[in-house]
N, C-alpha and C positions, 0 to 999 in steps of 0.2 A: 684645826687650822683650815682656812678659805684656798690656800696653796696648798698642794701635793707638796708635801716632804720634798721629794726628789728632787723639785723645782727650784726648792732656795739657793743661795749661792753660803758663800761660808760665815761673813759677820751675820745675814739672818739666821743660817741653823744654827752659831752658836750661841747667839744673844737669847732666840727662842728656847734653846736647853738650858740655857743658864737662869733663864726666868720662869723657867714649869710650864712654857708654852706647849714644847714640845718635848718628847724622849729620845735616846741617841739610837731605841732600840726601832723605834717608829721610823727612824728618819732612814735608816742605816736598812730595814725591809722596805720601804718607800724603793730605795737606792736598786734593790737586790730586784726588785719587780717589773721596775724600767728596763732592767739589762736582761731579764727571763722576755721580755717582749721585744726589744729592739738588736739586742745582741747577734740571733742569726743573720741580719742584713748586715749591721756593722763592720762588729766582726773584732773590735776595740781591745778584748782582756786576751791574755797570755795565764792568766793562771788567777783563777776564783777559787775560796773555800768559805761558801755564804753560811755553812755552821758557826765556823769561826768570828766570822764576822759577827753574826749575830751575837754571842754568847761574850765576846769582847763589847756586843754594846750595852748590852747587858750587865755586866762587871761596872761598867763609865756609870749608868743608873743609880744601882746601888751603894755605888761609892761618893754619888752627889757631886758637886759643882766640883771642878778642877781646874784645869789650865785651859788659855784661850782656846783650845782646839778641842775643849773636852767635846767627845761624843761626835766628830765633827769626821765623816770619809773622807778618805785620799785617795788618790789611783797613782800607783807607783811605777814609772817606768821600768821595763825589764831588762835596764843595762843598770840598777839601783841594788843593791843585796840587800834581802830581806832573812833572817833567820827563820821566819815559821812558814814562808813562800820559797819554791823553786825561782832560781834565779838564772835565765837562758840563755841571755844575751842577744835574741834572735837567732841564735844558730843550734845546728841538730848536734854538734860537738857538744855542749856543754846540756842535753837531754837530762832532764829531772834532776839537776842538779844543786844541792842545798845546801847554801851557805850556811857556816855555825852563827853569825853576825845580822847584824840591822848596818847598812852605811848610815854615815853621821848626820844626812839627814833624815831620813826613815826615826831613829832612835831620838831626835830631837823631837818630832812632829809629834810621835808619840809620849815623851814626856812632857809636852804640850797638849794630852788628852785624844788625841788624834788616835782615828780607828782606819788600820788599812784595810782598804775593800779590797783589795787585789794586785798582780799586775799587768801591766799595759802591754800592748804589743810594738816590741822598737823592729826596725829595719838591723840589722845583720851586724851586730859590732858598731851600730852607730851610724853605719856608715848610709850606702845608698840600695843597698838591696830590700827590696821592702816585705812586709809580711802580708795577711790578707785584709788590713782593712779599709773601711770605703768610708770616704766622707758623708758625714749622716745630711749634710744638705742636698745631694745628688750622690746615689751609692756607686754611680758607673763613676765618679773621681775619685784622683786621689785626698789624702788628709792633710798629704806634705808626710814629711820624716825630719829626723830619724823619730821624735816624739811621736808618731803617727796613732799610737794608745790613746793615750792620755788627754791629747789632742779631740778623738772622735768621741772617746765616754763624756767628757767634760763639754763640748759643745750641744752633745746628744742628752744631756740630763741625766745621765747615768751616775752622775758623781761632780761633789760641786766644785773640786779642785783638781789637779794632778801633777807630778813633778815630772820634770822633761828634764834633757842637758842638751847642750847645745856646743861643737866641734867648729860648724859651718853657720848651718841655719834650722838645726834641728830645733828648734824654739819657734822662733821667729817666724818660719813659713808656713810648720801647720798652724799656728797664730791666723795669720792672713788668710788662709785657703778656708776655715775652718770658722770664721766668725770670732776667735775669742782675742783675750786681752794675753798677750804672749811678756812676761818679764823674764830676758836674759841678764841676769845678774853679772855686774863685775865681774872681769877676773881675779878669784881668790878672794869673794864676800865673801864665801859659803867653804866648809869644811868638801874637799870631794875624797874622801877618805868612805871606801865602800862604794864606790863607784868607778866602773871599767874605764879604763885608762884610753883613750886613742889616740889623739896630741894633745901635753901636757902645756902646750905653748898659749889652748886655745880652747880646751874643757872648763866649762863653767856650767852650773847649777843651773833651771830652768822652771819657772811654775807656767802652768798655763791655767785660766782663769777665766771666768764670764765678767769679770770687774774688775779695774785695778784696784778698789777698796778691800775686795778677796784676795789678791797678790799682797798686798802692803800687811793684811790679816798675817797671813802665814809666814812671810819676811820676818813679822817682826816677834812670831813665838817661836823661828829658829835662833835668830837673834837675843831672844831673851829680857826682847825690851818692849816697850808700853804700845796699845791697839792704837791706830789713827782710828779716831772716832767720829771724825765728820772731814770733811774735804777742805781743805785750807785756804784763808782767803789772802792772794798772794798780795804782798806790801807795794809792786810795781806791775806795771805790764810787760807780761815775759817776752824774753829776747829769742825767737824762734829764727835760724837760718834755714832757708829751703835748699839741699843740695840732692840733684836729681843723680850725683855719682859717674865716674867716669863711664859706667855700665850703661848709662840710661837708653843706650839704644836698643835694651833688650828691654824695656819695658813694653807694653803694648798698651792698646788706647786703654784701657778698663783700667790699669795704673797709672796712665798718665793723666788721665778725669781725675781719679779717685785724689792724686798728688794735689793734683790745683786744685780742687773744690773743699780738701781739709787745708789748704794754705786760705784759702780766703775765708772760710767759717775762721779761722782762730784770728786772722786781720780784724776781721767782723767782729768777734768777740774782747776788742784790744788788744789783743800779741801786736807787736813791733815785729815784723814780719817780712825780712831781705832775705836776698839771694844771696846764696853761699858755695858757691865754686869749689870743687876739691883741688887744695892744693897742688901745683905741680909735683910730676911725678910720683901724684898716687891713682894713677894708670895701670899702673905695673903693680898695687897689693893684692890683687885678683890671683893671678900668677906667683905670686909670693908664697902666701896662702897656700895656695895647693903645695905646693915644692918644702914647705916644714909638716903639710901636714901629712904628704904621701914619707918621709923621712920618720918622723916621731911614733906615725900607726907601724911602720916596719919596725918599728924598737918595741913598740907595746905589745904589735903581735907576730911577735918572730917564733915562740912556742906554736901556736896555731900553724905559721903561715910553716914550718919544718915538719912537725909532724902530724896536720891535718890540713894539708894546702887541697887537698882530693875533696874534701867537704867543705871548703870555702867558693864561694860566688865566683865568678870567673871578673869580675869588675874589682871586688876586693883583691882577688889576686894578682890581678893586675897592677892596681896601686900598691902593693907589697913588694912587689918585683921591682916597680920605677923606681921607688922609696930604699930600697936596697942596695940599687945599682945608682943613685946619683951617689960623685962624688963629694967626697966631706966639704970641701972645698965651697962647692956648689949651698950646701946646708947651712954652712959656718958665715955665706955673704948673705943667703936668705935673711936671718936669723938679726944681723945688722941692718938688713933694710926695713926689719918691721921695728926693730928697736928707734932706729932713727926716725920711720914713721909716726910712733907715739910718739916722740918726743913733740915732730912739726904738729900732729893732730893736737896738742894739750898747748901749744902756742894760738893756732887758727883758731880752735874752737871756743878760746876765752869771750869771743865779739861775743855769744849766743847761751843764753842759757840752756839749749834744746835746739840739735838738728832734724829738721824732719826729713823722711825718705822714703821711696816705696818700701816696702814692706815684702813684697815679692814681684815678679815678671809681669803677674795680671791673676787672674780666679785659679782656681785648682784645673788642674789637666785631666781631659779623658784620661780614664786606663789608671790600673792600679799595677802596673807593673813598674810606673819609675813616680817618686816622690817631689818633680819640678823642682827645678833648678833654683839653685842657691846663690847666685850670684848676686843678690841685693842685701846678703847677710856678709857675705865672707869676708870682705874691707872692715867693717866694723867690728866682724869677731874677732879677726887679725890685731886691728886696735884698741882691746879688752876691754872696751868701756861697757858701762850698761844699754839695753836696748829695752825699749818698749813699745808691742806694736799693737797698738789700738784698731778695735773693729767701728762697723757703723756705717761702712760704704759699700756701695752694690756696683757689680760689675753688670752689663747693656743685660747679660743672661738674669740677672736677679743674685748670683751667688757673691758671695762676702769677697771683698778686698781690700786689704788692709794697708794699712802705712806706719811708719813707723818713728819713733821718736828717739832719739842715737845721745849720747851722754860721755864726759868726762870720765876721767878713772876717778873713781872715788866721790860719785857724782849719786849712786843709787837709789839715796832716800827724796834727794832733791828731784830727781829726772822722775819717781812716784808719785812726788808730790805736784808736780807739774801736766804730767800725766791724769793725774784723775781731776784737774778743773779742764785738762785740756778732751778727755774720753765725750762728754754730752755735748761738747763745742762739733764735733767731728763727726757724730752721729745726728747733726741735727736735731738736739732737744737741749739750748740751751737755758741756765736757770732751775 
């Protein structure tokens, strides 16, 4: 091949295996050579066994063409249980610790032919305490979190996909800061069975991707349904609302370019393309948000936070503590105001096929000690629709910033579909 292995994204590596271009066992030491070279600056895995790997691509070889994913890496976040991988959670509690299981999706990808490379390095229980690594387009940044793994191998070339999950904006901001195509899946597509619990209210499944044609790949052999094989050519011009979010003053200019310059590329390219106001009174989902999910992480880690609060971060412990002490009371009206919020969010956003939104504050932050603020995910995680946040825009430094494409409950396959004629409109190479 004229590309380096490592290089391809996932319908090239698996089309080339499926057609004797290339082996799963080439692609998969391609993979393993990138990370032996770029790995000490990164900094991306939590736990590598490249015998394994290899020897599993090997197995995929011999056994000839399989399922869409045959022979095709993954990098598996490490809040993800894997049975032949330590699974750590980011924390020193749970040290070399080995699940008997695959989660259900780990065990799909791979009955879909899928070879795990590894896993990723997540932030602390999901949350916001981060681990060592550094965004491979400037290593003094961060990658974003909690996906902060999967996120860096995956933009780095180290690996052509990788699953993230998303609480807040664990998806969606290393997405932005990071270059790549971020799909936060519905609440409740995806099986989270085998995946660490934090709030149950707002846990959803996460790929992160250099393409949304590689997203829509692996969707659809968890799914267990047919490859999208070329990009869709849509029957009308898409109904796109721009809503800059009651947050918007935390944007900064490099987001607020990035906003307007993908509203008028997709104008440009035919979207029917208004302003879209957030509803009164969803001011206050910001606030919401926090108050079920500082509540639901004290129920999920009340074992930890009892008998290993000494080894938890002092910012997890602190959310444990607030999450503890708010009254049920307090929980039980949260709890209504975001349920009453979908309800108005799934009346408003019928005008639009697709709302657009930043994606994050502005570029990744100096310093790898906090993983930039999530306040441009947490309204729409709260509202569990699907999110897609598309790369392609440069922030005045040169670094990625992204924006993002916001959806319906039950919206996921369309808000993809919509997504990949809208991904070369937004990057500037349309056609």
């Amino acid at each position: 091949m004229t590309v380096a292995p490592h290089r391809l994204g996932v319908v090239e590596a698996a089309t080339a295996i499926r057609e004797g271009r290339l082996s799963a066992e080439a692609l998969v030491r391609s993979c393993l050579e990138r990370i032996a070279d770029r790995e000490p600056l990164v900094r991306a895995w939590a736990h590598l066994d490249p015998e394994a790997a290899i020897a599993a691509a090997r197995r995929a070889d011999a056994a000839g063409a399989g399922g869409p994913l045959h022979g095709v890496p993954i990098a598996v976040k490490d809040l993800i249980d894997t049975h032949d991988l330590p699974t750590e959670y980011g924390t020193p509690i749970y040290r070399g610790h080995r699940p008997a299981w695959d989660a259900s999706c780990v065990a799909l990808a791979r009955r879909a032919g899928a070879i795990v490379l590894g896993k990723t390095v997540t932030t602390e229980f999901a949350y916001f305490s981060p681990g060592p690594t550094a965004n491979p387009h400037d290593l003094s940044r961060t990658p974003g979190g909690s996906s902060s793994g999967s996120a860096a191998a995956v933009a780095d070339r180290m690996v052509p996909i990788g699953f993230g999950t998303q609480t807040a904006a664990s998806v969606t901001r290393p997405a932005s800061f990071c270059g790549l195509v971020g799909y936060k899946a519905g609440h409740g597509q995806f099986s989270l069975a085998g995946i660490r619990a934090f709030a149950v209210s707002f846990d959803s499944l996460g790929l992160l991707a250099r393409s949304v044609a590689d997203a829509q790949w692996l969707r659809g052999a968890l799914l267990g349904v047919g490859m999208p094989a070329a990009a869709p050519s849509l029957a009308r011009p898409p109904r796109i609302g721009v809503c800059r979010t009651p947050s918007w003053e935390a944007a900064d200019a490099d987001a607020r370019a990035a906003l307007a310059t993908a509203a008028q590329r997709l104008a440009d390219a035919g979207a029917d393309v208004t302003e879209a106001p957030a509803p009164v009174g969803f001011e206050t989902l910001v606030e919401v948000h926090r108050t079920i999910m500082a509540c639901e992480a004290a129920a999920s880690l009340a074992f930890e936070h009892d008998a290993h609060a000494a080894r938890l971060s002092q910012p997890l412990r602190q959310l444990l503590d607030e999450g503890r002490a708010l009254p049920r009371e307090r929980f039980l009206a949260a709890l209504e105001a975001a349920q009453l919020a979908r309800a108005a969010f799934e009346r408003w956003a019928r005008g639009w096929d697709a709302l657009l939104a930043p994606g994050a504050p502005g570029a990744a932050p100096v310093g790898l000690q906090a993983t930039g603020d999530p306040v441009f995910s947490r309204m729409w995680t709260l509202l569990q629709g699907p999110s897609v946040v598309l790369p392609g825009l440069r922030a005045a430094s040169g670094l990625p910033v992204g924006v993002q494409l916001v959806g319906r409950m039950g919206s996921d396959d369309a808000l993809l579909a919509l997504a990949r004629w809208a991904e070369p409109v937004i990057a500037g190479r349309p056609g």
